[in-house]
VOGU-3710 file (C-alpha; in Angstrom, 3 decimals, decimal comma):
1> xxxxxxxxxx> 3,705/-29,597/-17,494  6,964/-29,946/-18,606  7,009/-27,873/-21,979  5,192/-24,920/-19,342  8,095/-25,502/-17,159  10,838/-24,888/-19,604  8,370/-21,616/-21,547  8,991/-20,061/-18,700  12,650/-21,025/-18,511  13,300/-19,855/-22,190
11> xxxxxxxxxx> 12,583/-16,371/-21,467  14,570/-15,654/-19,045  17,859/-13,370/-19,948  20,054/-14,049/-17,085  20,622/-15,813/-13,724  19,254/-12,876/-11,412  15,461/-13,293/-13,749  15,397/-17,154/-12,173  14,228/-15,041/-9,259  10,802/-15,019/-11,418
21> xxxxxxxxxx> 9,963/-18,416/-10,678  7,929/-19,320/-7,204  10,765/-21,412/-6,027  14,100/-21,670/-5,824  15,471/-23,517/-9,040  19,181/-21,691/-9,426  21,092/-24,955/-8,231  19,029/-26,962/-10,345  20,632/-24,936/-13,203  23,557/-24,507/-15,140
31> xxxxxxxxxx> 24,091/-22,293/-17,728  25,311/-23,971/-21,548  27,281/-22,609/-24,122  24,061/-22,141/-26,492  22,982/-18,416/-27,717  19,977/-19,804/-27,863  16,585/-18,189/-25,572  15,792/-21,302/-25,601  18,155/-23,215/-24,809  20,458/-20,790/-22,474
41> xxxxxxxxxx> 19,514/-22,635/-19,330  19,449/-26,839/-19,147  19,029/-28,423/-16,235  21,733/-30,267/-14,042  22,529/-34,135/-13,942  19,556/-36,521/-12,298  18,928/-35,995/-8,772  16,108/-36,108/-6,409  15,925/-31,678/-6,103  15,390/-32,270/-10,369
51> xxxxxxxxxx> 12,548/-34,847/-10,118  10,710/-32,818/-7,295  11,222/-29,673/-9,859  9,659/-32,018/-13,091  6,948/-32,337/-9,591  6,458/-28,480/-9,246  7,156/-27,248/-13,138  3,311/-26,767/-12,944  3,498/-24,216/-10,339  6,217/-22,404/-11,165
61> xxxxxxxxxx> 4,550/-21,740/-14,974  1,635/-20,341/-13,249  0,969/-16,164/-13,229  2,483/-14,460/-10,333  -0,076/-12,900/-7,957  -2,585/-15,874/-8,013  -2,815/-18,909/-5,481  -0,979/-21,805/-6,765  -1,247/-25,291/-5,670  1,971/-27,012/-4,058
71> xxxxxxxxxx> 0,784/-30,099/-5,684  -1,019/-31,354/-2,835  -4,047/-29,446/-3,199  -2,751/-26,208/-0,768  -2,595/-22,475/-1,867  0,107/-20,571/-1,968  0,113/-16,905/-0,446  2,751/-14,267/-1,334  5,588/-14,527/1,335  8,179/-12,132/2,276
81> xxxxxxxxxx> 11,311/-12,447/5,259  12,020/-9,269/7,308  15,824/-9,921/8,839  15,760/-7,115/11,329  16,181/-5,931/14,816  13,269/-6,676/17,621  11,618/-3,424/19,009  10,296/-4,535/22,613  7,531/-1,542/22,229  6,241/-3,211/18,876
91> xxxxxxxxxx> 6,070/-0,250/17,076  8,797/-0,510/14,620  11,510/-3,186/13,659  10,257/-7,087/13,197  7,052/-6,694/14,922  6,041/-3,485/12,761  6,975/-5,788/9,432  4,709/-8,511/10,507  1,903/-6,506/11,304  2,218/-4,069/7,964
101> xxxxxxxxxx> 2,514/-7,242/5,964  -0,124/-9,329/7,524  -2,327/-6,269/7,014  -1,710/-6,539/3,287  -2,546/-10,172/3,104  0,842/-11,434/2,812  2,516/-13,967/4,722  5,797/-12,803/6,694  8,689/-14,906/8,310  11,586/-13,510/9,797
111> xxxxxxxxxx> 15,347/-13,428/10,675  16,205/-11,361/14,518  19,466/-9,827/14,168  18,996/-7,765/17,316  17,502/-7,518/20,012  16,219/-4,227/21,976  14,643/-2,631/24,846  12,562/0,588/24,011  9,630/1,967/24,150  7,985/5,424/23,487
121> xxxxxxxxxx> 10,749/6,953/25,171  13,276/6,014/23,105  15,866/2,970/23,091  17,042/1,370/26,455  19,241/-1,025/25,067  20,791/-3,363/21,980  21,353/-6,643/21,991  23,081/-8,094/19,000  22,468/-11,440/17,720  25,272/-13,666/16,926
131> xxxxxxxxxx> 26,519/-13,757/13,012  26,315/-17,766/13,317  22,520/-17,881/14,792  21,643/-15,099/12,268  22,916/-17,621/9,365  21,383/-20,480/10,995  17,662/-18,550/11,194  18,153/-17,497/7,353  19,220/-21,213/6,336  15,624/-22,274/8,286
141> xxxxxxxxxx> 13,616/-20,267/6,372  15,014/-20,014/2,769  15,690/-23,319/2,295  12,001/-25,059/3,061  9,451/-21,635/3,209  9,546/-20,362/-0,632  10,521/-16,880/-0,062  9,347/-14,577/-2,552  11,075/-11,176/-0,785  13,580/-10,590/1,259
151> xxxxxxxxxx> 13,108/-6,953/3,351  15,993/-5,921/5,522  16,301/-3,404/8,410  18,474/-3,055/11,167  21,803/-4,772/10,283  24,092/-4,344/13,378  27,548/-5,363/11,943  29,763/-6,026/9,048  29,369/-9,555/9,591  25,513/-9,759/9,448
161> xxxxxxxxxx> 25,512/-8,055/6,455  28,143/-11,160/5,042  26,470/-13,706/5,848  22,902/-12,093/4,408  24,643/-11,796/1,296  25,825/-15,347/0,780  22,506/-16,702/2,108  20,998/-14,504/-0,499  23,585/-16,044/-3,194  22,547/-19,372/-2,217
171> xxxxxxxxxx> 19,106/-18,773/-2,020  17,334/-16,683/-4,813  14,184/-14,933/-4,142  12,747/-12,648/-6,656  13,463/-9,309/-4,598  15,788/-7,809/-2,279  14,304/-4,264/-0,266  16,740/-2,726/1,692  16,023/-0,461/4,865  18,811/1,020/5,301
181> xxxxxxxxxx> 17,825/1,404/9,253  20,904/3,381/11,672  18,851/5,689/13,220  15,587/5,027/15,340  13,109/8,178/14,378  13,364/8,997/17,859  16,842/9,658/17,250  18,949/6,609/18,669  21,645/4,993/16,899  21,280/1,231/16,026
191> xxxxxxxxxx> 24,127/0,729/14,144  27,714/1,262/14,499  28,879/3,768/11,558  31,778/0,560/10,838  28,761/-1,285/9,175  28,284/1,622/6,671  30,899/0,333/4,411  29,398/-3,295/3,899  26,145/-1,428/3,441  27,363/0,458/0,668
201> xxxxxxxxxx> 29,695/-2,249/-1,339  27,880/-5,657/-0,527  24,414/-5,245/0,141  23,218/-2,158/-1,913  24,875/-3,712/-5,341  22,686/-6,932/-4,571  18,851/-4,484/-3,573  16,221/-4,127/-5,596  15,440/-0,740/-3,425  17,073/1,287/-1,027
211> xxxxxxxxxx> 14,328/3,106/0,980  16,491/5,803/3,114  15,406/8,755/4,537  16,962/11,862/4,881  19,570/11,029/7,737  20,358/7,971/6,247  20,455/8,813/2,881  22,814/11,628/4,584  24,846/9,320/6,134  25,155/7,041/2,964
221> xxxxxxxxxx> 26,398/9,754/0,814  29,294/11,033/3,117  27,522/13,768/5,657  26,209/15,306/2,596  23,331/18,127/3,917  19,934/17,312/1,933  17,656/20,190/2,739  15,065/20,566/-0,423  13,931/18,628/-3,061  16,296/19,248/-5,159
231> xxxxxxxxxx> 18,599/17,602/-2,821  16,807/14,602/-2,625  16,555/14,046/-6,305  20,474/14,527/-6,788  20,991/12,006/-3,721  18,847/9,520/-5,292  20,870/9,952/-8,708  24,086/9,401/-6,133  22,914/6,619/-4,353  21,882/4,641/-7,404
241> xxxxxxxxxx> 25,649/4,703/-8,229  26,161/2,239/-5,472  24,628/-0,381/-7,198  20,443/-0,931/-6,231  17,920/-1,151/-8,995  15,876/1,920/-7,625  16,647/4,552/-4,877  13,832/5,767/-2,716  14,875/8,930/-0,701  12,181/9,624/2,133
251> xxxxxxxxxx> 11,164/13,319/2,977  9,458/13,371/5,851  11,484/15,155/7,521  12,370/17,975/4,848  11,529/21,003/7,229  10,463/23,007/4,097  7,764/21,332/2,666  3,822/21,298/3,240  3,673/17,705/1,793  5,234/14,525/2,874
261> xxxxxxxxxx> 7,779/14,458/-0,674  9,230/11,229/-1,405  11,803/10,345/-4,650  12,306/7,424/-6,121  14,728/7,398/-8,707  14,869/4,232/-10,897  17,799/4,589/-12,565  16,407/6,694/-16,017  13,376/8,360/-14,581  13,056/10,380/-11,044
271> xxxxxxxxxx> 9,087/10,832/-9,716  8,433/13,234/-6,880  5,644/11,812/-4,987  3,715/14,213/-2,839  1,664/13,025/-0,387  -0,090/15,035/2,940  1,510/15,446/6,033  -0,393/13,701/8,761  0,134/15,526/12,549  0,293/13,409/14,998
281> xxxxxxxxxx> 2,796/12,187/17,742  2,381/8,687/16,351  4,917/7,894/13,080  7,362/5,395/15,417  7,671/2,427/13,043  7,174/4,210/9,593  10,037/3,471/7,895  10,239/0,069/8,332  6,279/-0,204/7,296  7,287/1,776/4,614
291> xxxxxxxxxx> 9,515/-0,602/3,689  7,510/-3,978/4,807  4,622/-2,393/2,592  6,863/-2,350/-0,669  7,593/-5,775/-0,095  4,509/-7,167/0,441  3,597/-5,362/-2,345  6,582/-7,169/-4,865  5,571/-10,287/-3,622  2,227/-9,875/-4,554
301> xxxxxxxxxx> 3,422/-9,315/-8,538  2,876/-5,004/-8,356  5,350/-3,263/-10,455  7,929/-1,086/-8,058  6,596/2,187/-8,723  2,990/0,393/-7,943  4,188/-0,923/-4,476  6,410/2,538/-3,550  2,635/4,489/-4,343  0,317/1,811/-2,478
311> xxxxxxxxxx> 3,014/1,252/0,273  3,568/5,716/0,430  -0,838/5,259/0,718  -0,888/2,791/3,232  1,422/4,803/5,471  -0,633/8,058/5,195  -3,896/6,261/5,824  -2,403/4,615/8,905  -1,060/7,855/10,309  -4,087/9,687/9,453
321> xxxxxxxxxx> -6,331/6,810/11,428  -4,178/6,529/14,376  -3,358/10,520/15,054  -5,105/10,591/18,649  -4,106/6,760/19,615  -2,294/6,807/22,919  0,303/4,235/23,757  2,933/5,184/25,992  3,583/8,405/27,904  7,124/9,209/25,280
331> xxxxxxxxxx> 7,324/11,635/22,508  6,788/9,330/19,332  4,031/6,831/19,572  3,231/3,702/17,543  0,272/3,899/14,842  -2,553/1,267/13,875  -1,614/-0,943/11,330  -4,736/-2,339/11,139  -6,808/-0,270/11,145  -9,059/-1,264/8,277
341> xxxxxxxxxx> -10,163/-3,527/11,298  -11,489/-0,858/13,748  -15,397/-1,268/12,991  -15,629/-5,133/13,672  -13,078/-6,492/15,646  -15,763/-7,348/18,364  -18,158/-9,548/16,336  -16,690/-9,730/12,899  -19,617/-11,541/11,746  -22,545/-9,097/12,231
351> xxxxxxxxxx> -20,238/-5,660/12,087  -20,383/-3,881/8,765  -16,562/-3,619/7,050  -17,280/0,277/7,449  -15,077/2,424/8,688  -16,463/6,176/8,330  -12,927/7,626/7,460  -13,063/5,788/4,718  -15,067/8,925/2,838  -11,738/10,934/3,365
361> xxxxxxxxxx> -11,525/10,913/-0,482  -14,251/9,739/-1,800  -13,895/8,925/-5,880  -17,179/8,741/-7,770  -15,876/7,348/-11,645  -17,139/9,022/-15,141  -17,306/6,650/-18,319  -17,113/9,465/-20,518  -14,385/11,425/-18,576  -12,491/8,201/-18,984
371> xxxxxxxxxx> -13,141/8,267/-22,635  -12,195/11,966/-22,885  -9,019/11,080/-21,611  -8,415/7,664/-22,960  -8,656/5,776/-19,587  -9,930/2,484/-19,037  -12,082/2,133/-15,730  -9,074/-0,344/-14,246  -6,943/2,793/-15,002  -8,859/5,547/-13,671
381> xxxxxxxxxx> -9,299/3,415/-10,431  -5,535/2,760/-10,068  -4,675/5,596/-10,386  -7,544/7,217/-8,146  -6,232/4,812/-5,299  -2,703/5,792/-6,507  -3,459/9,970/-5,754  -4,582/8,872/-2,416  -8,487/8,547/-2,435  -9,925/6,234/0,170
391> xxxxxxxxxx> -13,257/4,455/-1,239  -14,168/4,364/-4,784  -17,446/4,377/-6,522  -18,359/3,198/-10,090  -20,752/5,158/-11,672  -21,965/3,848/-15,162  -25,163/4,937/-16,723  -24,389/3,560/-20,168  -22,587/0,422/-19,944  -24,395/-2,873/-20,980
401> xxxxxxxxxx> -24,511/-5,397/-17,859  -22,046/-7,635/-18,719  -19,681/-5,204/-19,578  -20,173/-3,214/-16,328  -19,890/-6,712/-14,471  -16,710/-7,478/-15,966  -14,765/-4,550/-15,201  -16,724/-4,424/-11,868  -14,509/-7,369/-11,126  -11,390/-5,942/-12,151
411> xxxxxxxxxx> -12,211/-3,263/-10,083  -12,495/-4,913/-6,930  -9,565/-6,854/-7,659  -7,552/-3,452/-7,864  -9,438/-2,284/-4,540  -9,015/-5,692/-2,570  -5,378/-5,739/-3,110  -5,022/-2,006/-1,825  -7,488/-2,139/1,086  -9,928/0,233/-0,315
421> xxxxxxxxxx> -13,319/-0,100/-0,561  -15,930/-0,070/-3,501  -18,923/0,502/-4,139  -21,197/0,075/-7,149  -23,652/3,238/-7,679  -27,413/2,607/-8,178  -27,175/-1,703/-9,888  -27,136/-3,626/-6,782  -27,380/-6,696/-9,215  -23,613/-5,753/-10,066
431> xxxxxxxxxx> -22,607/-5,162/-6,575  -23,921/-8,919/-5,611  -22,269/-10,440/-9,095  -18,898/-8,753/-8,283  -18,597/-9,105/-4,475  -18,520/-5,082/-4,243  -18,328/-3,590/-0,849  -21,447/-1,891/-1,124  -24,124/-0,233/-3,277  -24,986/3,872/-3,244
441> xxxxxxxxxx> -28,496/4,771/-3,646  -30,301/7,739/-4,355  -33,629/9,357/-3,267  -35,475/7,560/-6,547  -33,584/4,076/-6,009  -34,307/1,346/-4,368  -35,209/2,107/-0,673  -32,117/1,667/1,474  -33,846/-1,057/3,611  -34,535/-3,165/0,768
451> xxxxxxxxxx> -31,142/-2,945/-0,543  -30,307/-3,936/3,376  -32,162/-7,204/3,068  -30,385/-8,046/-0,641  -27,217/-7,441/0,629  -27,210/-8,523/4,217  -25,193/-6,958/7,041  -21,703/-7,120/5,814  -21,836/-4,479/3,225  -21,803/-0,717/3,179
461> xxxxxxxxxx> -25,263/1,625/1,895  -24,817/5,230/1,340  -27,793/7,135/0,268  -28,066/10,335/-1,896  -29,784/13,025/0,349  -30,691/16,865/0,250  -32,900/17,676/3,650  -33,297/16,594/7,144  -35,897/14,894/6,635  -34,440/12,776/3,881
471> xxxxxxxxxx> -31,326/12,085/6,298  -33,648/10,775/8,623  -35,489/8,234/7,038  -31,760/7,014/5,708  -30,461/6,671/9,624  -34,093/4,793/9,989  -33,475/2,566/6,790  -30,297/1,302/8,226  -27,920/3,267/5,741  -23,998/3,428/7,017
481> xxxxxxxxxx> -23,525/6,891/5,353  -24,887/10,131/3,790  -24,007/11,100/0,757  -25,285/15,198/0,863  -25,132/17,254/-2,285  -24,802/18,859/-4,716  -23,259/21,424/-2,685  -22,158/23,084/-5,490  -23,095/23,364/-9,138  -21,428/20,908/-11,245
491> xxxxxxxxxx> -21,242/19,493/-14,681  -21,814/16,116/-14,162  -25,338/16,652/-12,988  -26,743/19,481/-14,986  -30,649/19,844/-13,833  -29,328/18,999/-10,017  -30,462/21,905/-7,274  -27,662/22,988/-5,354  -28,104/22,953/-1,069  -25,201/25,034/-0,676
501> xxxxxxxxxx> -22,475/25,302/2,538  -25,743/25,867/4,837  -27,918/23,068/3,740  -25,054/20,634/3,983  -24,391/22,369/7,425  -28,276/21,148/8,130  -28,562/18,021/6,701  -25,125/16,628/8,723  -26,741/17,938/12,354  -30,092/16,277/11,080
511> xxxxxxxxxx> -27,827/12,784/11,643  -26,099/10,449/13,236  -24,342/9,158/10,340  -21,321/10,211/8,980  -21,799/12,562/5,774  -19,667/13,091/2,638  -20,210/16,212/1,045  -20,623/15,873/-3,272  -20,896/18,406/-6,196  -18,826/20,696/-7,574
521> xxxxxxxxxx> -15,989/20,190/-5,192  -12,334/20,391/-6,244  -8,895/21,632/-4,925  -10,539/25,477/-4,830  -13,260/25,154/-2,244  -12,583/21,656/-0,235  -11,395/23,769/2,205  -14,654/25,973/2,643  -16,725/22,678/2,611  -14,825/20,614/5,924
531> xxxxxxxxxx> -14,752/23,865/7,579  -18,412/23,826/8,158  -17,828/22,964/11,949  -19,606/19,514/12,202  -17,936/16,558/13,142  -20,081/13,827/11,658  -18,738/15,508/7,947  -16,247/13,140/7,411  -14,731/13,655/3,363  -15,903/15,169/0,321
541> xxxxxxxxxx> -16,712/12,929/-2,659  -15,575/14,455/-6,378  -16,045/13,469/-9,755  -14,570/16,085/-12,277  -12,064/17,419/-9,580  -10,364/13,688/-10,197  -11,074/12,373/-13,710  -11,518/15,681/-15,639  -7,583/16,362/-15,072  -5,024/15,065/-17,417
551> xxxxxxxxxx> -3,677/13,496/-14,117  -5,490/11,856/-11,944  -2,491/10,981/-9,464  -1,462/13,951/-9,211  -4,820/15,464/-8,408  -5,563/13,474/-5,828  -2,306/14,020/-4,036  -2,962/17,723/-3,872  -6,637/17,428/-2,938  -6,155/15,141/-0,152
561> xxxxxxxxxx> -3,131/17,137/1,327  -5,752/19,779/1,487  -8,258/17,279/3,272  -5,583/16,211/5,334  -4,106/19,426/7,034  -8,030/20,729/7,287  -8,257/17,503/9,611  -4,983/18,574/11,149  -5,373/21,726/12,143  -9,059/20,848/13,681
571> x> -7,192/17,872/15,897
//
């Protein structure tokens, strides 16, 4: 235990990496005149905060990202703070980071520093919470609760921001994510422009991100206009001159662009990430879920461009789920956090954890794609998830059983920690030995009924069909989808008959279930195939469209904008 405790001591380079460990050991530190890795950090004279480290050395040598023991048998979840304003409509501020965080499994305290009346109107009113009570909430929680990230948002004074940064001197975490909030998105100030300048020279030197979008970013940079791309990827440059790790400027707003565009720039490298843009009244609250998202994500051990791309995903998904919710009679609306939830919120335990806009973007995986390109399956699933695509499918004809278990299980870790479902095609053996989401069947597979009584109620069946009549005995079989194709001719599936726009058209009214269209589809006809006119069609699934492409991320992002704005327009 104790040689574990000081490995992981010995490697790191400086005092802001002691934000590695699970718990806060900087005052149990001192740093010694040695050169030496090894020997750079010792620890202080005798005390009782030393013994109870010698007591936790154990868990702080353990791997980030798994649940560790607090010695007393308990397991630890991820945890991040959220010191920001109260929004008395719950769509944005402290109520919007609980809920985004709590959606991604990870625990979340938090610090008011304001207090407001609004709604879907706009804001009422600001109360501001006293500088003293605001250090006496931080103290509270980072000194007992283990905080792993610390997200801020609305910051009403010059003060606040003070006494945030010498809490967060006297109380490491391991990340600091910085919303820089002063505008509301319906267009109300919350901060005074005085508290601009601590922004900028105390709290943006000590961030890990910035996230601001394009007012903010605006405002941060002196009034300076940002109207294309190109002026978000110099203001990122700019911004990272005051001091954060990694500058994420938000386009949502760029009035321009097809695509939701965001840039983060991480100091040597800038990466445009294109998303769709979801229409609907309801976005209210996505900045700060934005935000919430990439810290839930740090906590959980993801890299930072990992939790930007799963947090940018989690925000589209949201917004694309929640487009006709109706809260409020104002112009901007709140949006479902949780809305991986929908399908069994009334009986959790017999409901099926199906939600039918889940075959959106539908990725079916190719071992020998990924061994054209040099991908392992952990890889191509990343970054399928990564380009946006909302249930995954492994598909492997050729793999020994062991072998297809094991990464089966290091695919549904990927999946679990990103809320997106998988499914293992054909080997329901697999799907029971790695906990998969589901199974797909086709017409020569095991009946879907059968596979119902292996698998019990909580998982998800699609079945492979081509008529009517096959459709039917699916709905009758107890199958939660319809996987109809090939619509077109494709490579993957070479002696495959084709059923064309008309027969997909046929086999969807033949149903009650929702249908995802397969076969030959890619960024050229996706278009043609949710055009159809049926509103049980709910995605298309692709294979080569996705994993044939020297970039997968990329891919995705411009199929599903494509997906997305079909959905729009039909809304």
């Amino acid at each position: 235990m104790v040689m574990a405790a000081f490995q992981s001591l010995s490697s790191l380079p400086h005092d802001r990496s002691l934000t590695n460990l699970t718990f806060p050991v900087a005052g149990l530190l001192e740093l010694s005149s040695s050169r030496s890795p090894a020997s750079r950090w010792r620890l202080k004279s005798d005390s009782a905060d030393t013994r109870d480290f010698w007591a936790r050395s154990a868990v702080a040598a353990a791997p980030r990202g798994m649940s560790q023991s607090d010695g007393i048998g308990k397991r630890r979840v991820p945890h991040v703070l959220t010191v920001a304003g109260s929004d008395s409509g719950a769509g944005a501020g402290i109520q919007a980071d609980l809920k985004a965080c709590g959606a991604l499994g990870v625990y979340c305290s938090s610090v008011i520093t304001a207090v407001t009346a609004q709604n879907t109107v706009g804001v009422q009113g600001v109360h501001i919470v006293p500088e003293d009570f605001v250090a006496q909430q931080l103290t509270s929680v980072l000194s007992d609760m283990e905080v792993d990230v610390v997200k801020t948002g609305m910051l009403p004074s010059v003060d606040v921001i003070r006494v945030l940064c010498g809490k967060l001197k006297e109380f490491r975490v391991r990340a600091l994510v910085v919303d820089p909030v002063m505008v509301s998105t319906s267009g109300d100030m919350l901060a005074a422009p005085s508290t601009l300048n601590g922004l900028c020279e105390e709290l943006l030197p000590m961030a890990d991100i910035v996230t601001p979008n394009l007012k903010e970013a605006s405002a941060l940079l002196g009034g300076l206009s940002l109207e294309t791309i190109a002026d978000m990827c110099s203001a990122a440059r700019s911004i990272h001159k005051l001091g954060p790790r990694n500058v994420l400027v938000k386009g949502g707003h760029l009035s321009d662009s097809s695509d939701s565009v965001d840039v983060l720039f991480d100091g040597e490298q800038l990466h445009e990430l294109h998303g769709p843009r979801v229409k609907t009244r309801n976005t209210h609250g996505t900045g700060c879920t934005l935000a919430s998202c990439i810290a839930a994500e740090l906590a959980k051990g993801s890299s930072m461009l990992e939790a930007v791309q799963a947090a940018k995903n989690f925000v589209e998904n949201a917004l694309l789920y929640s487009r006709d919710l109706v809260v409020g009679f104002g112009p901007q609306g709140p949006f479902d956090h949780f809305f991986r939830l929908k399908d069994h919120t009334h009986n959790i335990s017999l409901k099926r954890r199906f939600n039918s806009n889940d075959l959106l973007l539908y990725a079916v995986t190719d071992s020998r794609m990924n061994m054209k390109w040099g991908r392992s399956i952990t890889a191509a699933v990343k970054s399928a998830i990564d380009g946006g695509s909302t249930m995954i499918q492994l598909r492997e004809k050729e793999a020994e059983t062991c072998e297809f278990v094991e990464a089966a299980m290091s695919c549904m870790e990927i999946c679990r920690s990103r809320g997106v479902p998988l499914l293992i095609n054909d080997r329901i053996d697999v799907a029971l030995a790695c906990d998969a989401d589901g199974v797909h069947v086709g017409q020569s597979d095991m009946p879907a009924h059968v596979v119902r009584s292996l698998l019990g109620p909580g998982k998800i069946i699609g079945v492979s069909c081509k008529t009517p009549v096959q459709a039917e005995r699916a709905y009758a079989d107890g199958a939660d989808y319809i996987g109809c194709g090939g619509v077109f001719p494709t490579n993957t599936k070479v002696n495959n008959p084709t059923v064309g726009l008309d027969g997909l058209k046929a086999v969807c009214l033949a149903t009650k279930l929702p249908v995802v269209a397969i076969g030959g589809i890619g960024f050229g006809n996706a278009s043609s195939v949710m055009e159809i006119g049926v509103p049980n069609l709910k995605g298309v699934a692709v294979v080569s469209a996705l994993f044939d492409q020297e970039s997968v991320v990329s891919e995705g992002q411009r199929l599903k904008s494509i997906l997305t704005s079909v959905l729009s327009k039909a809304v």
